[in-house]
KEKEKE-42816 format. One record per residue (C-alpha): residue in three letters; x, y, z. Coordinates in nm, 3 decimals. Layout:
+------+---------+---------+---------+
: code :      px :      py :      pz :
+------+---------+---------+---------+
:  ALA :       X :       Y :       Z :
...
+------+---------+---------+---------+
This chain:
+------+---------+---------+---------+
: code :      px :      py :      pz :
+------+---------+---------+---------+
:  UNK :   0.891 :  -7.245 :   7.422 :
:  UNK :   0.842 :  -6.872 :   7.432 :
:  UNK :   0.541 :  -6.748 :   7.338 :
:  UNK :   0.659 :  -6.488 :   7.113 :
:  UNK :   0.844 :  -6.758 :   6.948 :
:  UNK :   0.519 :  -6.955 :   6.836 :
:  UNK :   0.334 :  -6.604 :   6.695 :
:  UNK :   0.264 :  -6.574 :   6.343 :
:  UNK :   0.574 :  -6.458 :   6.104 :
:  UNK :   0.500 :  -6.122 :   5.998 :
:  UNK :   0.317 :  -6.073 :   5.649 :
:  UNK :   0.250 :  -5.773 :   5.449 :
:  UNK :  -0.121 :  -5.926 :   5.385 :
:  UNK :  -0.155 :  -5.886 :   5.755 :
:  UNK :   0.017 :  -5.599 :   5.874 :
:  UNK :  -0.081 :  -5.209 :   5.947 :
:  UNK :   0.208 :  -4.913 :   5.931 :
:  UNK :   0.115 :  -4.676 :   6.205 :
:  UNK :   0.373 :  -4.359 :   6.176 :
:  UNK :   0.350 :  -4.206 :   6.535 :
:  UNK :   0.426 :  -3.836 :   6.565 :
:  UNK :   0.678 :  -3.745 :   6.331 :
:  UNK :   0.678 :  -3.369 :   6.399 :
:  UNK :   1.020 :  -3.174 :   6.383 :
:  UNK :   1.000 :  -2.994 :   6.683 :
:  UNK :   0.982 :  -3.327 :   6.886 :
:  UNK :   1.223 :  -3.499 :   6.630 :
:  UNK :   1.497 :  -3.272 :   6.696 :
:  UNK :   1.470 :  -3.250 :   7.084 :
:  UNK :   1.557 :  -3.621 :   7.055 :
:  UNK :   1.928 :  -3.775 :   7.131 :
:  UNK :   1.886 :  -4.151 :   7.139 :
:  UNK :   1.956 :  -4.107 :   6.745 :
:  UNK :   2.121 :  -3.859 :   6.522 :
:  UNK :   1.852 :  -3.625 :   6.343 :
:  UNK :   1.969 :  -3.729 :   6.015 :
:  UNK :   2.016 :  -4.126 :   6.019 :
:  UNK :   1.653 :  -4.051 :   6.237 :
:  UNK :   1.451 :  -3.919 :   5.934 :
:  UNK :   1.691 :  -4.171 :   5.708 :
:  UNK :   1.544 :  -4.459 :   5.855 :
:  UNK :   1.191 :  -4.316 :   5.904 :
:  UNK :   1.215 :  -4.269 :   5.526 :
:  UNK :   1.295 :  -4.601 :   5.441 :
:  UNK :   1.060 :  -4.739 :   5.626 :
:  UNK :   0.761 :  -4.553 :   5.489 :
:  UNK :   0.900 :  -4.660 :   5.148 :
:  UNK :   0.879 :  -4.989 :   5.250 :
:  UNK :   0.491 :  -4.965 :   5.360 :
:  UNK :   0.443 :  -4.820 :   5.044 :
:  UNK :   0.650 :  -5.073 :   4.906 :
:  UNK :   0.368 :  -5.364 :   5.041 :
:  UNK :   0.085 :  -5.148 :   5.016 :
:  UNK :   0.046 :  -5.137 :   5.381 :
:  UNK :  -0.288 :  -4.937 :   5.492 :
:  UNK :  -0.173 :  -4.656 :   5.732 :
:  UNK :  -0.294 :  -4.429 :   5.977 :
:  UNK :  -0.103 :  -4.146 :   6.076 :
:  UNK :  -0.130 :  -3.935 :   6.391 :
:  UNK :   0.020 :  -3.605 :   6.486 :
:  UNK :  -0.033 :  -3.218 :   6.419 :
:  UNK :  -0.050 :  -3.140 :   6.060 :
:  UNK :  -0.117 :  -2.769 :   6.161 :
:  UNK :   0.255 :  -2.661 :   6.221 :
:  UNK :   0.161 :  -2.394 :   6.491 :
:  UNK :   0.260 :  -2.570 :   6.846 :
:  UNK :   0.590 :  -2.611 :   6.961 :
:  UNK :   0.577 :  -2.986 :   6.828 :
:  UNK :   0.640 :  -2.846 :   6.469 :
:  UNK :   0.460 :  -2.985 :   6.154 :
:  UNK :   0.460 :  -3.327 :   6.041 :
:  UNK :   0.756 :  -3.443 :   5.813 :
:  UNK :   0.596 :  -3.392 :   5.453 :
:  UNK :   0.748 :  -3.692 :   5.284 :
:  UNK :   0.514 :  -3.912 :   5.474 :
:  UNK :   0.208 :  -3.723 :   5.296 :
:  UNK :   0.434 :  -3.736 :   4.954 :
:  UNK :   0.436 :  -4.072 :   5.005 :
:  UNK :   0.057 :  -4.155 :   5.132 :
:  UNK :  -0.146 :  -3.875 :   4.970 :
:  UNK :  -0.483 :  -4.045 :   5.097 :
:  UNK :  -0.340 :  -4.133 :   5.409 :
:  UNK :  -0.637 :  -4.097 :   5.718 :
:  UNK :  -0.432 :  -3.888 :   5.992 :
:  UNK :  -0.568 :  -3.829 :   6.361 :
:  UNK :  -0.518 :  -3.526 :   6.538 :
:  UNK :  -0.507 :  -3.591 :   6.924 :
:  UNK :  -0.475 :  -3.489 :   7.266 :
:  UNK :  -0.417 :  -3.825 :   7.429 :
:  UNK :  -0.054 :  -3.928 :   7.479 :
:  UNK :  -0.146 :  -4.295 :   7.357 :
:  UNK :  -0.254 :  -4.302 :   7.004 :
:  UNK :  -0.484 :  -4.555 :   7.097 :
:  UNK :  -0.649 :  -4.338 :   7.336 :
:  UNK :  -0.734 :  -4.112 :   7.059 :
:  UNK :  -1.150 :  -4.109 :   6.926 :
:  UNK :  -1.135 :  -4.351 :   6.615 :
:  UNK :  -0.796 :  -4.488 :   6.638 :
:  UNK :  -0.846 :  -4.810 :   6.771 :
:  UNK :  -1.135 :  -4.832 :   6.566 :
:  UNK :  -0.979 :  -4.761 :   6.263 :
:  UNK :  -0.703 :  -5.038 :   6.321 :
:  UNK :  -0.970 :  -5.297 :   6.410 :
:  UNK :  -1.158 :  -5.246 :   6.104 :
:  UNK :  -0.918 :  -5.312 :   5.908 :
:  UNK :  -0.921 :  -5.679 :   6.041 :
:  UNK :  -0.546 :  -5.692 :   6.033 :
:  UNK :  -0.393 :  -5.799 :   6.371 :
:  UNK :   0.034 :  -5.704 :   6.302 :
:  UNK :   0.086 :  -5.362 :   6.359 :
:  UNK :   0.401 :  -5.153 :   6.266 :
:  UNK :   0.471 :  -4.865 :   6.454 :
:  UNK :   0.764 :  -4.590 :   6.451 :
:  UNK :   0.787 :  -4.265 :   6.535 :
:  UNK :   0.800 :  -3.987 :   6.827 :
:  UNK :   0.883 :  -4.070 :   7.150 :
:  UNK :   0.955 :  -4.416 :   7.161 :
:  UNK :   0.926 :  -4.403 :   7.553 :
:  UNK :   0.598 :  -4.193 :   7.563 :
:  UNK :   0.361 :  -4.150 :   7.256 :
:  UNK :   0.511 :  -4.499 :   7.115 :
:  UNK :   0.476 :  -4.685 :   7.418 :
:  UNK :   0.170 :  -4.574 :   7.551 :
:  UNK :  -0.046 :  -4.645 :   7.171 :
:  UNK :   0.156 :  -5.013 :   7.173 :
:  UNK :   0.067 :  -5.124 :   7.543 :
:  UNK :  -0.345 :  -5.090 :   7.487 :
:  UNK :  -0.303 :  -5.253 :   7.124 :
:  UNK :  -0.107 :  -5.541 :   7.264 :
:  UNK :  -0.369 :  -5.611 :   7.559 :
:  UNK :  -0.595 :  -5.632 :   7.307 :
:  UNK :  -0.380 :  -5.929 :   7.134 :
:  UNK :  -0.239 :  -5.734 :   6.831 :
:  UNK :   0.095 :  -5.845 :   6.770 :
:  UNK :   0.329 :  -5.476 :   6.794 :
:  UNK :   0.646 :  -5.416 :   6.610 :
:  UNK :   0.832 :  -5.143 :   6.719 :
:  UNK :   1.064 :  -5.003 :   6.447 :
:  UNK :   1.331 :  -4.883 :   6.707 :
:  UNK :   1.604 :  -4.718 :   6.401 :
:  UNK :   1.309 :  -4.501 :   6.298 :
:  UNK :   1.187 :  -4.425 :   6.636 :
:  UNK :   1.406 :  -4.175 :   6.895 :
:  UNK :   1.371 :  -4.110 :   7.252 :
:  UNK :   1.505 :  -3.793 :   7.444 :
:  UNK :   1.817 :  -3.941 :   7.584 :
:  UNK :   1.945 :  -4.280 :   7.560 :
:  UNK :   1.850 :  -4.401 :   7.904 :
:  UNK :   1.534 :  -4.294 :   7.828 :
:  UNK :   1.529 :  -4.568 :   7.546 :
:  UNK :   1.700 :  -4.833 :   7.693 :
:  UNK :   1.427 :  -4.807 :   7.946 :
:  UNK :   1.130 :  -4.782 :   7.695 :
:  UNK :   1.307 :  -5.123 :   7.500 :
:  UNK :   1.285 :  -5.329 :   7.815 :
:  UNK :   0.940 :  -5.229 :   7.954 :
:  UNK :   0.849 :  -5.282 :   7.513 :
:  UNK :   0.982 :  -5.650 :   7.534 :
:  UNK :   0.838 :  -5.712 :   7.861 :
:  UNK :   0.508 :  -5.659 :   7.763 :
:  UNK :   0.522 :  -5.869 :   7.438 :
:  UNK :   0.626 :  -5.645 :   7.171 :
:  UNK :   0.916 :  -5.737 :   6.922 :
:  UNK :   1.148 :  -5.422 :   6.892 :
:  UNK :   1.314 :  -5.445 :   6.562 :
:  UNK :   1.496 :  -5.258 :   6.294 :
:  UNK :   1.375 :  -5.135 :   5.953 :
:  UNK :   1.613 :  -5.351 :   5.732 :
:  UNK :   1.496 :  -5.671 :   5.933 :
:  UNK :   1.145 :  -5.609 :   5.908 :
:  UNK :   1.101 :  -5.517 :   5.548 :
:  UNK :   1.301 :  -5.859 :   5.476 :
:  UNK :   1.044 :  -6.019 :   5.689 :
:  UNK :   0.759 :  -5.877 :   5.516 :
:  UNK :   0.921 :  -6.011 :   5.198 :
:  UNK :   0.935 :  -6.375 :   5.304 :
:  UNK :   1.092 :  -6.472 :   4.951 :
:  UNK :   1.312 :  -6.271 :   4.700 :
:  UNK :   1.125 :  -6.420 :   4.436 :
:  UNK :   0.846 :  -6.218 :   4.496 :
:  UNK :   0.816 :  -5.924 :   4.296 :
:  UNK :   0.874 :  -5.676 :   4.521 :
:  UNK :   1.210 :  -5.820 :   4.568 :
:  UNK :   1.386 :  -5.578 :   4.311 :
:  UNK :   1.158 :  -5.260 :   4.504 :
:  UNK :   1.308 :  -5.380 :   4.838 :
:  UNK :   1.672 :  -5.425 :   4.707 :
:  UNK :   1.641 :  -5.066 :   4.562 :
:  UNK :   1.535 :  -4.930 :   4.973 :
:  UNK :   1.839 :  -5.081 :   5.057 :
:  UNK :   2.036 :  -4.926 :   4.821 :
:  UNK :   1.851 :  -4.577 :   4.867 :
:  UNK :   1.885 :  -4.569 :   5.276 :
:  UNK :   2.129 :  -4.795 :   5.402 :
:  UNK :   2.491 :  -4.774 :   5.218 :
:  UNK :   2.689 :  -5.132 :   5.315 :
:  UNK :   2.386 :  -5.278 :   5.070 :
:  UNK :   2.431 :  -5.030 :   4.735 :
:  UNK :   2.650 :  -5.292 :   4.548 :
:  UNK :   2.375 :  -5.579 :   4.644 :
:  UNK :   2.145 :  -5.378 :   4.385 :
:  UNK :   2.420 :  -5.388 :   4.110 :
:  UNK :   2.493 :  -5.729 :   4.189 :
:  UNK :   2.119 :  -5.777 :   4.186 :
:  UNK :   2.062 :  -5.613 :   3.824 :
:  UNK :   2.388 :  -5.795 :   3.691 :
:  UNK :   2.219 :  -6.136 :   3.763 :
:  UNK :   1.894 :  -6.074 :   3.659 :
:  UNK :   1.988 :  -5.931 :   3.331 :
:  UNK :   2.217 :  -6.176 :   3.236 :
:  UNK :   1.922 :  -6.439 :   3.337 :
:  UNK :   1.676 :  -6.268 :   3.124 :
:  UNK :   1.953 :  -6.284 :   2.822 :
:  UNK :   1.945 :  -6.664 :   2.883 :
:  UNK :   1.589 :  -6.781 :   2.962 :
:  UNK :   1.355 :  -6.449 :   2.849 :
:  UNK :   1.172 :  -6.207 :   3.091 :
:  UNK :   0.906 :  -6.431 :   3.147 :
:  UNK :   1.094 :  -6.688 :   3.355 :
:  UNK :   1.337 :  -6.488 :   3.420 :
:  UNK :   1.263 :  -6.431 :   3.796 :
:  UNK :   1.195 :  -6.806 :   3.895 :
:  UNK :   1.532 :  -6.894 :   3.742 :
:  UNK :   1.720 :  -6.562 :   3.901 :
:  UNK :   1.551 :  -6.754 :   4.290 :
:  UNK :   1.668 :  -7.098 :   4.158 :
:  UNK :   2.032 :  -7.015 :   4.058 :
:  UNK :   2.032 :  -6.852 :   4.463 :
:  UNK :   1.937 :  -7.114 :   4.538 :
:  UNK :   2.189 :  -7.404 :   4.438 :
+------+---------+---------+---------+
C-alpha cells in the first residue's frame, strides 16, 4: 500500500495554517490562476483556519515598500494576533524561528498556501517534510508564474510526499462529520466563496429549522446527522 495512503486523516486538533507570501505585487505577476478566483480561494481558506481555530504563522513583508507589495490585509482582519516572520530566505523554513515556531506547537499536519507555489511554497514544504511533517499544499489558493511552472512544482510536490489539494476538500476533511458544530460555519464558506454550493446552505437552514420545530434546539443537530443519514 502507499505510504501516503496509511498517514493519519487530517484533523483540525492537529493541523497548523501557514499562509506563505501573500503580497500583491507577487500575486499579480502570477498566471497559473486568475487574480480574482486567486484571492477568492485564499479567502476562503483563511476563513476556514479561522473556522477550526487553526494556530498560524504568517510570513512575508508587512512593510509595503519592495516591489513584492504589502501583504493582503484580510489575513490580519482575520488573525489580529497572528505571529508573522519577515525573511530573506526563499524557504520559509529557512527563516530564524520558523521551524521553531511550528515545532513548538507539537502539531505535525501543516497547511500551506500562498506565493509562489514553485519557489517560496516549495522550498518551506521540502525541509518540513524531511523532517516527517505531513504538508498539504492548498494548490486553488496558491499561484505560480505560468502554468508550466506549476505543473512542474505539483509533480516534484507529490514526489516528495506532499498531498496537493484544494480548499473545498480540505476544509471537509478537517470537518470529519457534519454533525459537528462547525458544520453550519463550513456550509456558510461554501456558500460565501464557491457559488455551485449557495443553495446547499438554504437547503441546510430549511432542514435544520424544520428539525428544531420537531424535536427542540437541543437535539436538534443529532437528529438533523441522523435523518442524513437514513
Amino acid at each position: 500500500m502507499n505510504e501516503l495512503a496509511k498517514a493519519p486523516r487530517l484533523k483540525s486538533e492537529n493541523a497548523i495554517f501557514l499562509p506563505i507570501d501573500y503580497m500583491h505585487g507577487l500575486m499579480s505577476a502570477c498566471r497559473s490562476i486568475d487574480p480574482g478566483l486567486l484571492k477568492n480561494n485564499a479567502l476562503a481558506l483563511a476563513k476556514v483556519a479561522k473556522l477550526f481555530n487553526l494556530p498560524v504563522l504568517g510570513t512575508g513583508d508587512r512593510s509595503g515598500r519592495t516591489y513584492l507589495g504589502a501583504e493582503m490585509e484580510e489575513l490580519e482582519q482575520f488573525f489580529p494576533a497572528m505571529e508573522f516572520i519577515n525573511r530573506s530566505t526563499v524557504g520559509a523554513w529557512d527563516a530564524p524561528g520558523y521551524a521553531d515556531w511550528v515545532r513548538n506547537t507539537g502539531r505535525r499536519q501543516l497547511i500551506m498556501a500562498g506565493i509562489t507555489t514553485e519557489q517560496c511554497v516549495t522550498f518551506t514544504a521540502q525541509p518540513a517534510l524531511a523532517e516527517g511533517y505531513q504538508v498539504y499544499v492548498v494548490l486553488d489558493a496558491s499561484a505560480s508564474l505560468d502554468d508550466r511552472a506549476e505543473r512542474a512544482a505539483v509533480a516534484r510536490l507529490t514526489a516528495l510526499g506532499a498531498v496537493v489539494t484544494t480548499w473545498s476538500p480540505l476544509a471537509a476533511e478537517l470537518l470529519g462529520d457534519f454533525a459537528r458544530p462547525e458544520a453550519a460555519g463550513l456550509i456558510k464558506i461554501y456558500s460565501e466563496h464557491q457559488g455551485s454550493l449557495r443553495m446547499v446552505e438554504d437547503a441546510f437552514r430549511v432542514a435544520t429549522s424544520a428539525v428544531i420545530a420537531d424535536v427542540g434546539a437541543e437535539n436538534a443537530r443529532q437528529a438533523t446527522y441522523e435523518q442524513a443519514r437514513s
